[in-house]
PDB file of N, CA, C and O in Angstrom:
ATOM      1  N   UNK A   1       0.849  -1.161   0.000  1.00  0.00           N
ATOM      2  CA  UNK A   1       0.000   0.000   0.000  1.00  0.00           C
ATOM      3  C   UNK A   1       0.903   1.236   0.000  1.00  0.00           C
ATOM      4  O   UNK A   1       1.987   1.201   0.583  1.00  0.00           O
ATOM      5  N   UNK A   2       0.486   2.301  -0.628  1.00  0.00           N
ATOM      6  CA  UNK A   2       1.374   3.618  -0.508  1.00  0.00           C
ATOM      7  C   UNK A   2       0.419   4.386  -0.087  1.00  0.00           C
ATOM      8  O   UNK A   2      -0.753   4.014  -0.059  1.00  0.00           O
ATOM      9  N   UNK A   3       0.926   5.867   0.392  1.00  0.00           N
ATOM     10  CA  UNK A   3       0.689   6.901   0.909  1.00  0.00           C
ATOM     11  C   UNK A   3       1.146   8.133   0.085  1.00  0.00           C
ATOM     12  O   UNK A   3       1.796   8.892   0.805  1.00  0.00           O
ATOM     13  N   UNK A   4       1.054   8.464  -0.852  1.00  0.00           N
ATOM     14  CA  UNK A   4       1.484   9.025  -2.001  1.00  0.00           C
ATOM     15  C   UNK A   4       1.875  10.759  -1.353  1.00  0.00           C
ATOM     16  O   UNK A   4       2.930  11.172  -1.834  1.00  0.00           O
ATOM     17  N   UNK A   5       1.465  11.357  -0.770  1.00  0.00           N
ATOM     18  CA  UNK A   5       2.101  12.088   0.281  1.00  0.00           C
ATOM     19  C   UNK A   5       3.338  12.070   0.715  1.00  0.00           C
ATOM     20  O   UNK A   5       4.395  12.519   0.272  1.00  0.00           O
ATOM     21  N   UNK A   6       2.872  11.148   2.178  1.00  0.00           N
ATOM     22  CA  UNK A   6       3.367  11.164   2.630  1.00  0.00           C
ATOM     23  C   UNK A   6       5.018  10.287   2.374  1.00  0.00           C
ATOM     24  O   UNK A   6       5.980  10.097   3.118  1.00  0.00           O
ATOM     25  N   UNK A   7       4.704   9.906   0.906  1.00  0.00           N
ATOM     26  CA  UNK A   7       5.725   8.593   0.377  1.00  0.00           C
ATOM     27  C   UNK A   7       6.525   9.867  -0.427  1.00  0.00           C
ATOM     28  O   UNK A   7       7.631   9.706  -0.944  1.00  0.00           O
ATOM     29  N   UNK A   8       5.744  11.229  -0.448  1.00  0.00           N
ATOM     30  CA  UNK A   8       6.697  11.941  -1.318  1.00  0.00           C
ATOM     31  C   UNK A   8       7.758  12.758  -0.721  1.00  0.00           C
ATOM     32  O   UNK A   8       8.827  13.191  -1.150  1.00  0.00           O
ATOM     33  N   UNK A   9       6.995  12.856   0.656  1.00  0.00           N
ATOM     34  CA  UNK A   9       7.958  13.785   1.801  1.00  0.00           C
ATOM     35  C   UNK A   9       9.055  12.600   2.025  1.00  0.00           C
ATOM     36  O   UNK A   9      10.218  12.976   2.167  1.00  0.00           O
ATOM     37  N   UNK A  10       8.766  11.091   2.072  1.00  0.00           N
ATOM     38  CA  UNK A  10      10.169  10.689   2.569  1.00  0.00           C
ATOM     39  C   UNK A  10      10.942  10.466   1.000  1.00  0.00           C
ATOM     40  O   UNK A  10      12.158  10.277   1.020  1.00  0.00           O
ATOM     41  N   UNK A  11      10.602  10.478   0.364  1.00  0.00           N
ATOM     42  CA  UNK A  11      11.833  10.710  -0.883  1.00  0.00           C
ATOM     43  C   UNK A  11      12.463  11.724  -0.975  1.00  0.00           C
ATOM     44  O   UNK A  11      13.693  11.667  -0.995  1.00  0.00           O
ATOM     45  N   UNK A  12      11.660  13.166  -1.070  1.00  0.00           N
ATOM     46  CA  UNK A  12      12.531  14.153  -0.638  1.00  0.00           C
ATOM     47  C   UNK A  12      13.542  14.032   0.429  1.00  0.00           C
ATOM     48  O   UNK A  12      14.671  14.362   0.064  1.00  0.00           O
ATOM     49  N   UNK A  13      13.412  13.583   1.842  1.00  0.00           N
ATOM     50  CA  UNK A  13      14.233  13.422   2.734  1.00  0.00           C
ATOM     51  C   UNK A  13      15.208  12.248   2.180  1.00  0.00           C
ATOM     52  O   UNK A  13      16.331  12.513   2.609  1.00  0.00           O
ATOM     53  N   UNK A  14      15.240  11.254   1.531  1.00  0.00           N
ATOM     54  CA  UNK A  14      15.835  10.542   1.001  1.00  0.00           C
ATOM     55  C   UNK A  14      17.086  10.978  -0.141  1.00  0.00           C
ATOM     56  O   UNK A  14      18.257  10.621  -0.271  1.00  0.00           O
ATOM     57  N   UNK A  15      16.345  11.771  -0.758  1.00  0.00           N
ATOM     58  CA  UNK A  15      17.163  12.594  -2.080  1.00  0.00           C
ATOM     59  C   UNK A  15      18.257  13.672  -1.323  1.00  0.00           C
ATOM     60  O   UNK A  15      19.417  14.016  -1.550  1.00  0.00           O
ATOM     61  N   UNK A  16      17.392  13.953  -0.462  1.00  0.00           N
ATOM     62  CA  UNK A  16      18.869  15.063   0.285  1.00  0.00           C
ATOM     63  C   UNK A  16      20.134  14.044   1.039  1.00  0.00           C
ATOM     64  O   UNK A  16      21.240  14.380   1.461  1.00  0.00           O
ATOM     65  N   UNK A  17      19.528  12.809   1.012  1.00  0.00           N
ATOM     66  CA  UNK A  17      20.986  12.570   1.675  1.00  0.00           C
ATOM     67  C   UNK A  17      21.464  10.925   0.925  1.00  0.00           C
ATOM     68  O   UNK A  17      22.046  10.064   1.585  1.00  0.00           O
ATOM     69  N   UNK A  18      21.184  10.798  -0.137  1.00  0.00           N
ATOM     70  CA  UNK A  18      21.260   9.727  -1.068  1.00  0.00           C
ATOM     71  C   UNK A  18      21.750   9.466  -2.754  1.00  0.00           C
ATOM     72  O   UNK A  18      21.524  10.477  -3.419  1.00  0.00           O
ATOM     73  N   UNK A  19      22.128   8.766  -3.250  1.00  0.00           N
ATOM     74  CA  UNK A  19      22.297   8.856  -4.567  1.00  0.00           C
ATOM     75  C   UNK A  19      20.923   8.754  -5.011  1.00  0.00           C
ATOM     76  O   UNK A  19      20.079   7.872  -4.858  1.00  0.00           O
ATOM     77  N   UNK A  20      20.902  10.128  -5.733  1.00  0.00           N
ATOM     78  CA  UNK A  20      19.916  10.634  -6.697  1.00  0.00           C
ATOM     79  C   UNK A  20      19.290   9.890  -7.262  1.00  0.00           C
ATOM     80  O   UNK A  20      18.086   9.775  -7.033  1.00  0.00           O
ATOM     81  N   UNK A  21      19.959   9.128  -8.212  1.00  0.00           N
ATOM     82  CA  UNK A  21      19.452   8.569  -9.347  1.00  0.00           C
ATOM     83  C   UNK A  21      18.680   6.978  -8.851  1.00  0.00           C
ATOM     84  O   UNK A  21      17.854   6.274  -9.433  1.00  0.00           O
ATOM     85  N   UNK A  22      19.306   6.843  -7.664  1.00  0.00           N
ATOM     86  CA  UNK A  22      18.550   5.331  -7.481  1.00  0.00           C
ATOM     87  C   UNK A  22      17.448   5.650  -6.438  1.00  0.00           C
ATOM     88  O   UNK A  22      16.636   4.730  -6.338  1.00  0.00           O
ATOM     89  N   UNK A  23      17.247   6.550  -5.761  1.00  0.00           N
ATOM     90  CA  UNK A  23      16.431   7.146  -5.119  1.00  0.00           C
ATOM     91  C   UNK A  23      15.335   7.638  -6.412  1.00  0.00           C
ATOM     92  O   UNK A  23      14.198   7.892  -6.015  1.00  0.00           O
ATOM     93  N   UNK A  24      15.491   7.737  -7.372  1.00  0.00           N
ATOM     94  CA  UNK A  24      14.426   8.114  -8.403  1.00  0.00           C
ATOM     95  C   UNK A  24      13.727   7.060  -9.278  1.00  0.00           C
ATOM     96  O   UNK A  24      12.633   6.968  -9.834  1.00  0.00           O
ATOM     97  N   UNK A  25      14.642   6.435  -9.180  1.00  0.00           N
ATOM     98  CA  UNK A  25      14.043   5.205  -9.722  1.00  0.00           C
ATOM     99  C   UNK A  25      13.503   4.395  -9.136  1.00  0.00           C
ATOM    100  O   UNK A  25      12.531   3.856  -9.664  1.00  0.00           O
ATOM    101  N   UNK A  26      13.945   3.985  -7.769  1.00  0.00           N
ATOM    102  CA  UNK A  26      13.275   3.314  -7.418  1.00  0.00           C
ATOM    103  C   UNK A  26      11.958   3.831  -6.811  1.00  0.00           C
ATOM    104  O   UNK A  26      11.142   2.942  -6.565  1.00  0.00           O
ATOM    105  N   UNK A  27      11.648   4.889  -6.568  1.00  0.00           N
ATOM    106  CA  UNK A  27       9.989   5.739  -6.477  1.00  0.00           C
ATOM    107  C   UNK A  27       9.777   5.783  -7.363  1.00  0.00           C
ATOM    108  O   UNK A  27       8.573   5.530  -7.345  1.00  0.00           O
ATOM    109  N   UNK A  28      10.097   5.966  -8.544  1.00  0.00           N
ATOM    110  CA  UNK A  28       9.348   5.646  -9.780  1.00  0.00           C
ATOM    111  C   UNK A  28       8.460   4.558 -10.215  1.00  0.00           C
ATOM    112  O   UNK A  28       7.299   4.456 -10.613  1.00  0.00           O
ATOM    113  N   UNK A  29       9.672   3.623  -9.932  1.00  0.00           N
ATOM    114  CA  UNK A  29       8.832   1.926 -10.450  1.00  0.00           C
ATOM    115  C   UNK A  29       8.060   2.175  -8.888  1.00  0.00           C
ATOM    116  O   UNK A  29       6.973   2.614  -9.263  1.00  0.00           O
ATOM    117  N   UNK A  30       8.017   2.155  -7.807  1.00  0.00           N
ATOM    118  CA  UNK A  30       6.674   2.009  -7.304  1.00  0.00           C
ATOM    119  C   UNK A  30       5.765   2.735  -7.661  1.00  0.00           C
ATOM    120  O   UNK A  30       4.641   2.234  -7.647  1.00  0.00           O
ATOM    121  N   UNK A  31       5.899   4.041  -8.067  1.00  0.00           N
ATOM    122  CA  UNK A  31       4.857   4.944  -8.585  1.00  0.00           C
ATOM    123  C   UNK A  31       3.818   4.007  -9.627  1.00  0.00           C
ATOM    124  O   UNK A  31       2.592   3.939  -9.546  1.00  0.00           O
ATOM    125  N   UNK A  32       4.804   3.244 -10.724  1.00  0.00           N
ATOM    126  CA  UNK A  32       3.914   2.932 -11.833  1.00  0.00           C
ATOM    127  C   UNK A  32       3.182   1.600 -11.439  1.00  0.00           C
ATOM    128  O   UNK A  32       2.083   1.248 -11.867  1.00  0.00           O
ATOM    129  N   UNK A  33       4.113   0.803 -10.400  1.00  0.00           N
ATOM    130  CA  UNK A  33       3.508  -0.376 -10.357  1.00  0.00           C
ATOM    131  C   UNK A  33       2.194  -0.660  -9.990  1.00  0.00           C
ATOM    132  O   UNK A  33       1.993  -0.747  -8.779  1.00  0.00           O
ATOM    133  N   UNK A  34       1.053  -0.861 -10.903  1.00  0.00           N
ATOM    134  CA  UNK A  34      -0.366  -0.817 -10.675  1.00  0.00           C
ATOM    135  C   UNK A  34      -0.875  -1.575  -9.337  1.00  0.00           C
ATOM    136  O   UNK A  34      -1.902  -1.579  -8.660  1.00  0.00           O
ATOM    137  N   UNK A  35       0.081  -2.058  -9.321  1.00  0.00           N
ATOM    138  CA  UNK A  35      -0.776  -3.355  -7.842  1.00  0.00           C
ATOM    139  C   UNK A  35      -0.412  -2.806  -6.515  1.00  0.00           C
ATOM    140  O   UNK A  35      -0.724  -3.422  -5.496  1.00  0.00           O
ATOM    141  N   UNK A  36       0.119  -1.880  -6.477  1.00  0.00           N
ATOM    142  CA  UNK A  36       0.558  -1.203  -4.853  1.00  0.00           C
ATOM    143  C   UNK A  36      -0.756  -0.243  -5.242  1.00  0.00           C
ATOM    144  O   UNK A  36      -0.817   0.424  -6.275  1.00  0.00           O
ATOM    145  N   UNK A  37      -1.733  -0.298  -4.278  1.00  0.00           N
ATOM    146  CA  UNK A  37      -2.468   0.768  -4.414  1.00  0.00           C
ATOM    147  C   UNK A  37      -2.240   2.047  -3.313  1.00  0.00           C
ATOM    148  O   UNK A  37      -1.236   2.100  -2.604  1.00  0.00           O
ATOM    149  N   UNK A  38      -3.184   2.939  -3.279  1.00  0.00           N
ATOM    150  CA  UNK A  38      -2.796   4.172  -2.719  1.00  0.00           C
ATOM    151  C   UNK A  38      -3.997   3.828  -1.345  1.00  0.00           C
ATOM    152  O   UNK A  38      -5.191   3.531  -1.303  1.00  0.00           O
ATOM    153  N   UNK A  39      -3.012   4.041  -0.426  1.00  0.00           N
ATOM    154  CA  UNK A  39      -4.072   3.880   0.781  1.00  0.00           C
ATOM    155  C   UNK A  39      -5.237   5.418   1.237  1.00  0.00           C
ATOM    156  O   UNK A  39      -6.117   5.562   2.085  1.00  0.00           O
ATOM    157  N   UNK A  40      -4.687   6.271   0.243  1.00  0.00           N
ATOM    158  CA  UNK A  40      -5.661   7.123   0.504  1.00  0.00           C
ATOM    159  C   UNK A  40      -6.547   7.715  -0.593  1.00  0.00           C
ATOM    160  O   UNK A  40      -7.640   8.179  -0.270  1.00  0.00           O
ATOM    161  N   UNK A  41      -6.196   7.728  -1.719  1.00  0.00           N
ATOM    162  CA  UNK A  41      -6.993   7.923  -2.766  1.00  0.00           C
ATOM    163  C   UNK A  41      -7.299   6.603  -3.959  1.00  0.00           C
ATOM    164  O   UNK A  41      -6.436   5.843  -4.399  1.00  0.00           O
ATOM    165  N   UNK A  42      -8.643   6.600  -4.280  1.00  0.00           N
ATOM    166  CA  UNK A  42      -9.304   5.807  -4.631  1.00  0.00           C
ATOM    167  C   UNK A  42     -10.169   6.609  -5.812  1.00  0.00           C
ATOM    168  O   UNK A  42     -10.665   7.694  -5.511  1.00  0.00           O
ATOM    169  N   UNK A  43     -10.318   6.163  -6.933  1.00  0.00           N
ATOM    170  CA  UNK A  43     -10.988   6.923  -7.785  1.00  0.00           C
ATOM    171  C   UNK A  43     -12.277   6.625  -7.289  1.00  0.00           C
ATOM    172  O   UNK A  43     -12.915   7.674  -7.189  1.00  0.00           O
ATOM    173  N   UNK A  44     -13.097   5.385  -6.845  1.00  0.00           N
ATOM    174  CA  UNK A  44     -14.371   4.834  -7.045  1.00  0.00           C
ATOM    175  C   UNK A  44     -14.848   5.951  -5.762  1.00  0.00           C
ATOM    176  O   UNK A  44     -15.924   6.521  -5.941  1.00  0.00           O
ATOM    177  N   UNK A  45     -14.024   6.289  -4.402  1.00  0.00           N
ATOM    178  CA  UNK A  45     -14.208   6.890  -3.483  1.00  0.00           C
ATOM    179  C   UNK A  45     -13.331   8.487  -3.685  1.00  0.00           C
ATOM    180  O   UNK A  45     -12.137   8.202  -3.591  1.00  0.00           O
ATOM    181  N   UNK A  46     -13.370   8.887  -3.747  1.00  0.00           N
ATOM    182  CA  UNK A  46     -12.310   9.917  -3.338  1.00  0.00           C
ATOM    183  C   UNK A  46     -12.421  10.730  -2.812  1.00  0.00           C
ATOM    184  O   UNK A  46     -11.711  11.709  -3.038  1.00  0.00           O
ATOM    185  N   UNK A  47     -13.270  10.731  -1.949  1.00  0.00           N
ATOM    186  CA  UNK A  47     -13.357  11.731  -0.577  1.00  0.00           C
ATOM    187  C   UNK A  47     -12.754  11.720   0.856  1.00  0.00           C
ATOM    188  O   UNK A  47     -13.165  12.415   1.785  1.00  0.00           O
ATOM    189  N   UNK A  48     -11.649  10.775   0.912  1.00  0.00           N
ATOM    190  CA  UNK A  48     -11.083  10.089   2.425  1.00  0.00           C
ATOM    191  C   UNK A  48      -9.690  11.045   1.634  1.00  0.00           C
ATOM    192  O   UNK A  48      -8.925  11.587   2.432  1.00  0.00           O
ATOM    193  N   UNK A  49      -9.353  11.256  -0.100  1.00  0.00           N
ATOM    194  CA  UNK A  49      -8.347  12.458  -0.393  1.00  0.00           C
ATOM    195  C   UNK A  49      -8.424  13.579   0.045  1.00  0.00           C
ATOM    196  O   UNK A  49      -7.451  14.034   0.646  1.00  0.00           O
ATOM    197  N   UNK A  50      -9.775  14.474  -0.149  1.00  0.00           N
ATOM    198  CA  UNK A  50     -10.212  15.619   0.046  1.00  0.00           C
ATOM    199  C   UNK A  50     -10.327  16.153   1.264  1.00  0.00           C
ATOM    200  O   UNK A  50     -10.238  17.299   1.702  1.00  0.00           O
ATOM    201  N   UNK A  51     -10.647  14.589   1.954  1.00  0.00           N
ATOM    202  CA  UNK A  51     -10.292  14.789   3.598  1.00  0.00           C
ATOM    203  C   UNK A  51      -8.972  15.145   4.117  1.00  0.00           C
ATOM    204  O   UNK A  51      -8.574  16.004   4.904  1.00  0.00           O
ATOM    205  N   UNK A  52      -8.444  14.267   3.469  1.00  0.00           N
ATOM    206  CA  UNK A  52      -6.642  14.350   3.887  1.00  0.00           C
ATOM    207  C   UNK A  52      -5.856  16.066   3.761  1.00  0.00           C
ATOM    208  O   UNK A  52      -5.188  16.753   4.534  1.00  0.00           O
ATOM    209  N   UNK A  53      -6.455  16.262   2.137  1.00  0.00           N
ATOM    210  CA  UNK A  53      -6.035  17.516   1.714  1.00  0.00           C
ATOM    211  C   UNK A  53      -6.307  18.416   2.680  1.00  0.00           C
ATOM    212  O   UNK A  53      -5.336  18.930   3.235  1.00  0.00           O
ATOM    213  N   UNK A  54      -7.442  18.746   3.031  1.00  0.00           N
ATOM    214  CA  UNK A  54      -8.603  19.828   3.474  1.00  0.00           C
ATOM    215  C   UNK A  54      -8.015  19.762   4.778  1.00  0.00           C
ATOM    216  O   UNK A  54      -7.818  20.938   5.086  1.00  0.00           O
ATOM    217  N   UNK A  55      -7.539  18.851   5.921  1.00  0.00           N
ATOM    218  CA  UNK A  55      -7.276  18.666   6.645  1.00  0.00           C
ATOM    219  C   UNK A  55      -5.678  19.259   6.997  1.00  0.00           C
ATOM    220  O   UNK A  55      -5.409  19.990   7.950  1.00  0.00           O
ATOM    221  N   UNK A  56      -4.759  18.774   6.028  1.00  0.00           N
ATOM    222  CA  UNK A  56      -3.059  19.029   5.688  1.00  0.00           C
ATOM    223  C   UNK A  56      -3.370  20.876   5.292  1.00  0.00           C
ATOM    224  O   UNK A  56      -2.484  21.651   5.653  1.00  0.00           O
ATOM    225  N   UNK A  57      -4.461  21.390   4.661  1.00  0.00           N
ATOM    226  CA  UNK A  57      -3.991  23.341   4.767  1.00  0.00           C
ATOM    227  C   UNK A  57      -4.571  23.305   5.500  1.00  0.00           C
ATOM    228  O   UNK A  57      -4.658  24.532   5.474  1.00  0.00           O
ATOM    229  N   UNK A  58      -5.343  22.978   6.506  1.00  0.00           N
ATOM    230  CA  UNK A  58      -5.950  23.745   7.797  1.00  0.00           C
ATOM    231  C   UNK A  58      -4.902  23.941   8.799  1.00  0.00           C
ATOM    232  O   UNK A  58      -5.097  24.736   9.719  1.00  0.00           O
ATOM    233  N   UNK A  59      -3.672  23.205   8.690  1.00  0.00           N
ATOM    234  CA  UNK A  59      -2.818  23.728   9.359  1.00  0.00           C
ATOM    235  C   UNK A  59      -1.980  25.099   9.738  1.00  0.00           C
ATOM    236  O   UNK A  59      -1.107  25.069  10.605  1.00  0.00           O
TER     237      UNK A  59
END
């Protein structure tokens, strides 16, 4: 399952202290790989996103 967020904040933290290029690739191929789904957005649902969002600027 991913967290597409929060999977992006730890790559960034990853990229600052890692080789670049394998740090990109390898978030990449999970990005594309269809069978890891996203634990928070769902096309059929997608309001548990809007939650997340709406929730992350109220800060």
């Amino acid at each position: 399952m991913r967290f597409f967020f929060p999977d992006l904040l730890a790559v960034r933290e990853e990229w600052r202290s890692g080789p670049k290029g394998k740090v990109f690739r390898r978030y990449l191929g999970e990005l594309l790989d269809l069978s890891i789904k996203d634990g928070i957005f769902d096309v059929d649902d997608p309001r548990p996103l809007f939650t997340y969002l709406g929730e992350k600027a109220g800060r």
